[in-house]
N, C-alpha and C positions, 0 to 999 in steps of 0.2 A: 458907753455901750460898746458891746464887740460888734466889730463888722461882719458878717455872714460871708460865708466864701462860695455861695453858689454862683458863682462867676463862667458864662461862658468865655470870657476875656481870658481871664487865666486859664481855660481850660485847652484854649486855643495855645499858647505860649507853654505847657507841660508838655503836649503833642509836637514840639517843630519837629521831633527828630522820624516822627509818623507824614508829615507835613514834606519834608525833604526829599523823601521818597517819590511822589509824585512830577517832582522835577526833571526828570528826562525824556527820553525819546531812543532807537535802536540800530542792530547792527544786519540784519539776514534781506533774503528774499524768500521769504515766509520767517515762521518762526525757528525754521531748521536753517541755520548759517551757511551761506557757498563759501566755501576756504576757497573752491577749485571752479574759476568764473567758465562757465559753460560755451562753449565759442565753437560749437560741432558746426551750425551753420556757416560759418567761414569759411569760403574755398580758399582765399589764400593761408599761406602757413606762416606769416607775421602779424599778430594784432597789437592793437593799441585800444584799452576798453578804459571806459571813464566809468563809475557808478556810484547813485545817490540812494540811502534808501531812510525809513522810519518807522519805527513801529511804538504804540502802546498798547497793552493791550490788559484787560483782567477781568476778573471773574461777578465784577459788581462795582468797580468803580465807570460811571459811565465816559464817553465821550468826550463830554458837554462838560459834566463837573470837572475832568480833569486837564481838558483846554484853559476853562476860565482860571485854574488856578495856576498851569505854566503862564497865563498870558496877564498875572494877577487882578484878574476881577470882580467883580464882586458875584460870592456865593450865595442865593438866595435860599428860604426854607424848601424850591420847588426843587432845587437842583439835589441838594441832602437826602428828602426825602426819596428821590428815585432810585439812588445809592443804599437807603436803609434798605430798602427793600427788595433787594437783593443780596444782600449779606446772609453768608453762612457764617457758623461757629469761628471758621477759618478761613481766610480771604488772601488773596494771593494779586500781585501787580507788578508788570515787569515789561520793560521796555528797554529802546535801544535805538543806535543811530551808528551808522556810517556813512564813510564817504572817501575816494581815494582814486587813483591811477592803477595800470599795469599794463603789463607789456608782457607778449608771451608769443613766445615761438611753437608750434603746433610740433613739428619734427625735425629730424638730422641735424638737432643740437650737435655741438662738435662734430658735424658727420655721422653720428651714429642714427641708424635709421631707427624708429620707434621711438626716440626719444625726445621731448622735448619740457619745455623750460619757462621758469616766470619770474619775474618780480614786480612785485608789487608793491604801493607806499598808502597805510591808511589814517584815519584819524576814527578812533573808535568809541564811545560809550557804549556802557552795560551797567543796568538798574534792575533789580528788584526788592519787594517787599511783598513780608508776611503780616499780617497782622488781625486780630480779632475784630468782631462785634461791637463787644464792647467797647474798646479801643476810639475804633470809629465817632463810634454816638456821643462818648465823653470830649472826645477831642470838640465835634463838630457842634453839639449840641449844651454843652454844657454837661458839668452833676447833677442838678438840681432834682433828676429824676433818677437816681439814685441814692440817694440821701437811705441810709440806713443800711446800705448794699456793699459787698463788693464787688467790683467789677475786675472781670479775671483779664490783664491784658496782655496775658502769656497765651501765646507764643509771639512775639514780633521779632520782627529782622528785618535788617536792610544792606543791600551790599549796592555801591558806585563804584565805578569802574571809569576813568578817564585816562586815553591813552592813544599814540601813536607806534601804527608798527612799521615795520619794513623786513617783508619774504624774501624769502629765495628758495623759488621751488623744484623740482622735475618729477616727469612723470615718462612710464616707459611703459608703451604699448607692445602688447606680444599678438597682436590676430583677437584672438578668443578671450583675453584679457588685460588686464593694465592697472598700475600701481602707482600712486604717488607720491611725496613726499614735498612738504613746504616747514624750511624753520623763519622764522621770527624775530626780531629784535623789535625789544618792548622800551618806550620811553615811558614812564609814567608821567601824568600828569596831576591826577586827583583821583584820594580813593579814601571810601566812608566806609565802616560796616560796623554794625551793631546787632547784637546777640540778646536776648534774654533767657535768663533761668528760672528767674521769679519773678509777677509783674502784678501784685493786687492793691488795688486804689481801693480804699472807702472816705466814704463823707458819712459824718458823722450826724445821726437823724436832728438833729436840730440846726444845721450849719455851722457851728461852733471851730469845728477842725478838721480836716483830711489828713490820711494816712495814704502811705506809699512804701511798702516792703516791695525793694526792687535787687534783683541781682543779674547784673548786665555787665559783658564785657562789647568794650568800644575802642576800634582803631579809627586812626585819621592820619590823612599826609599833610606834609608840612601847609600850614593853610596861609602862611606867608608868601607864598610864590605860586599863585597856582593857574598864571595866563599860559596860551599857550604855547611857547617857547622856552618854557620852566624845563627842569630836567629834576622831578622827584621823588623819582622811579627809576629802577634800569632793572630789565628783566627778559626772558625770552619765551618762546613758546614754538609747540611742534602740528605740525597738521599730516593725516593720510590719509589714503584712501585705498580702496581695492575695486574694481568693476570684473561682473564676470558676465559675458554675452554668448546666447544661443547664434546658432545659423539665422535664424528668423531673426535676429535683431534685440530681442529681448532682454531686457539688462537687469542685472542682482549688482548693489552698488552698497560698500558700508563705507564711512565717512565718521573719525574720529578729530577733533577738532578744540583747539585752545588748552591742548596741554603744557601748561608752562605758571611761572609764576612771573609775581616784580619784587622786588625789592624796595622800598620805599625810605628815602633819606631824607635828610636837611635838618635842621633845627628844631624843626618844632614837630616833627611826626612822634607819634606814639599814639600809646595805649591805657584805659582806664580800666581799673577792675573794681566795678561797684557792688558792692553786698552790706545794705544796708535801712533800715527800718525810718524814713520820713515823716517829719507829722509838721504841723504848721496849723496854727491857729489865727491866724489876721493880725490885727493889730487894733488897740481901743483908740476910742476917738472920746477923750474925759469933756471937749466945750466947744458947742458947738460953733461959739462965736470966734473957737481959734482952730475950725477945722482944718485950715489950709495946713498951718504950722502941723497939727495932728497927723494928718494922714503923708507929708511929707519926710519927719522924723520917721512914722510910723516903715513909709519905704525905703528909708533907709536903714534901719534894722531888718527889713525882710532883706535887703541885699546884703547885709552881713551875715543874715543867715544863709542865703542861698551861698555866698562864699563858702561859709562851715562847711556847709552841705556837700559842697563838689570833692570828690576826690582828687588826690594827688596822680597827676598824669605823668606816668613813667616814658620819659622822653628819649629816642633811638630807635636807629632803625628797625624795621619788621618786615616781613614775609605775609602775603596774599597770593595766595591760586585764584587762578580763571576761572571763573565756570567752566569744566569739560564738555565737551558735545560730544552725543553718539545719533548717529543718522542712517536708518536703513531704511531704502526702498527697493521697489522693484516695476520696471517702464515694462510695458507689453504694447504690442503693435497688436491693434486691433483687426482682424483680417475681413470682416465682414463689414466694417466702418472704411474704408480706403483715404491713411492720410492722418487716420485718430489714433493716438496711444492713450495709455490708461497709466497713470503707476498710482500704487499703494505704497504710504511711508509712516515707518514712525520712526520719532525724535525725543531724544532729551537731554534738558543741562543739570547736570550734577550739582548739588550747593549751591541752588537760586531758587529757589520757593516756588519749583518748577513741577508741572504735574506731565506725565508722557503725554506727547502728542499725536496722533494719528490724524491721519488724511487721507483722502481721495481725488483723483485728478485727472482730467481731463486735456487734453491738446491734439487740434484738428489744426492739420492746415489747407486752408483755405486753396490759396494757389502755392503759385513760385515764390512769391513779394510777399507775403502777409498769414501770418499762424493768430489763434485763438486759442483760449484753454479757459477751464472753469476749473473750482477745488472745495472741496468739503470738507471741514475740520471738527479734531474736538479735541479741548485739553492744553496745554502749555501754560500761558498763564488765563487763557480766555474760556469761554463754555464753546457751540456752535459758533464756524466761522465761514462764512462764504467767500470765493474769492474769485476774481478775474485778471486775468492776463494778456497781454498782446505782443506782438512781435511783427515790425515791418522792416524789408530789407529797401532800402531806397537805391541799388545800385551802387555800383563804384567803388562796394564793399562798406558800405555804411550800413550795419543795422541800429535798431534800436527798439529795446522792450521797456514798456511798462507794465507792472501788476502792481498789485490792491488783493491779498487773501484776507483781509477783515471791510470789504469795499460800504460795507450796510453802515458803519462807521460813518461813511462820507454824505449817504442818503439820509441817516436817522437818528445823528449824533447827541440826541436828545435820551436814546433810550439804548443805542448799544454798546457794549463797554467792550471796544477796540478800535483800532482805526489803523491801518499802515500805507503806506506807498512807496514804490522803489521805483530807479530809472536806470539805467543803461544806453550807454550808444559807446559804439565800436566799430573799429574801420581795420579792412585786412587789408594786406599788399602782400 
């Protein structure tokens, strides 16, 4: 008798590369990146800022589902189901992490007045993924419910990003406005990304056999060295900005960011270019009294086949761009609030299954010692996003801020789908 292939098992093991995705964490303070660490509070004009931040965030993956599976554990029908339903046609999840030193002189870099200066050293990932409906429910759920169907799972994509930089920045203030400029050097250390052009599954209405007309192209770094002190990448990148400020204080700020690419070497990096028509029908099991023997031979012909199956991976180095950042807002001092500014901003990254991001924002300070802010979002990789922020100066030139722009995340990670935190503390002399 044939074996039936409505397997959630296997359907789980067809999806890793949907699965992989979910595995990160990010790089900003919010979803718009600081290239250029904010340190206006500083009266002295040498700092030294440390910063940690995280972020995940998406449009229907929740909290909850995608802790348990960074923290791999076990996904129940309650956690799937709250996931299903919130899936659109097209679904979107992207996240990130940094963490790093700097050191920046505020002014009279070399003597010259307006001018001053940074470097800084980070350690960075950048993750997103695109992916369908369908996609989802086959992976999570099994075929079985679509037997007779196809299931369309174009468009997917996914891009990783693992890497360490080291800036060297300046910026030159004029009075009424200021400009700055930070380049880069990129080590890479791990980087995925996968593409599709054609992606339809069917199961065949009696379980008999599945089909897969897939056409995908797929890079990866060398996956032999990839701790991190590897060197498997070497690449660079550029950051600016521009601020332009009224008498009243009021600032129009644009911020271009992560233009650059890596280079990707070693042995084993390359590229696959798949376009090709899948089918696979199980394997017989002829007695049942020599099942064992049956279904063992049987898997080792499906691993001959899955061999056939793979394409020839053209091995050498390759080329990745960053996701580019564009960032504009604009800070108004509030004259009627004493202490509150407002800014309005939008964001976005280029080649990340990224939707424009807007916000609204809030920051009151309180006293001397201690700021508050609130923010309201929409768009990036998430829908609605609340956020809080604080900022205490402890004296002696020690400040320190924490914010949370997705914070509901941390209250209701059962039902919202984002969660981030960043930290800061920095000391002037």
């Amino acid at each position: 008798m044939t074996h039936p292939i409505f397997s959630n098992k296997m359907a789980r093991r067809k999806g890793i590369l949907f699965l992989v995705a979910f595995a990160f964490t990010t790089h900003s303070f919010s979803q718009a990146p600081s290239y250029f660490p904010d340190v206006i509070d500083h009266k002295g004009n040498h700092v030294v800022l440390g910063d940690v931040g995280y972020q995940l965030s998406s449009n229907a993956i929740t909290t909850q589902f995608g802790m348990a599976f960074i923290n791999g554990e076990y996904i129940d029908s309650t956690l799937k189901d709250r996931v299903k339903d919130r899936l659109a046609d097209a679904n979107r999840l992207g996240g990130n992490f940094a963490g790093g030193l700097a050191y920046l002189q505020k002014d009279s870099l070399f003597g010259k007045a307006g001018l001053g200066g940074m470097i800084r050293a980070q350690y960075r990932v950048i993750a997103n993924a695109g992916f369908t409906d369908g996609l989802f429910e086959t992976v999570m759920y099994g075929n079985k419910s679509h037997a007779g169907n196809t299931v369309d799972m174009h468009r997917f994509s996914v891009n990783y990003f693992a890497f360490q930089s080291l800036s060297f920045g300046l910026a030159k203030n004029s009075g009424k406005s200021s400009f700055g400029i930070n380049l880069s050097l990129l080590k890479g250390l791990q980087h995925m990304n996968a593409n599709t052009e054609r992606a339809d599954f069917f199961t065949h209405a009696d379980g008999e056999q599945i089909d897969l007309d897939l056409a995908m192209t797929y890079h990866e770094s060398d996956t032999t060295a990839p701790d991190f002190f590897s060197v498997n990448g070497v690449g660079g990148s550029m950051d600016l900005f521009f601020e332009k400020r009224s008498e009243a204080g009021n600032i129009w700020r644009l911020e271009v960011g992560d233009l650059g690419m890596i280079r990707w070497v070693g042995g084993a990096a390359g590229s696959y270019d798949i376009d090709s028509l899948y089918e696979w029908k199980g394997w017989e099991v002829n007695d049942l009294f020599t099942l064992k023997d049956s279904i063992f031979d049987g898997a080792a012909e499906t691993d001959s086949l899955v061999n056939a199956w793979k394409p020839d991976k053209e091995k050498g180095a390759y080329i990745s761009w960053l996701p580019a950042s564009i960032h504009l807002y604009h800070t108004k001092y509030l004259k009627k609030l004493e202490g509150t500014t407002m800014t309005l901003g939008l964001h976005y990254f280029n080649n990340a299954n990224y939707l424009p991001y807007a916000y609204m924002g809030w920051e009151y300070k309180v006293d001397e010692s201690f700021k508050a802010g609130a923010r309201l979002a929409y768009g990036g990789y998430g829908q609605l996003q609340v956020g809080l922020a604080f900022g205490i100066d402890f004296g002696g030139g020690f400040i320190a801020r924490v914010q949370s722009h997705q914070f509901l995340g941390h209250l209701s990670p059962k039902y919202a789908t984002g969660q981030d935190l960043h930290f800061s503390l920095s000391k002037s002399f």
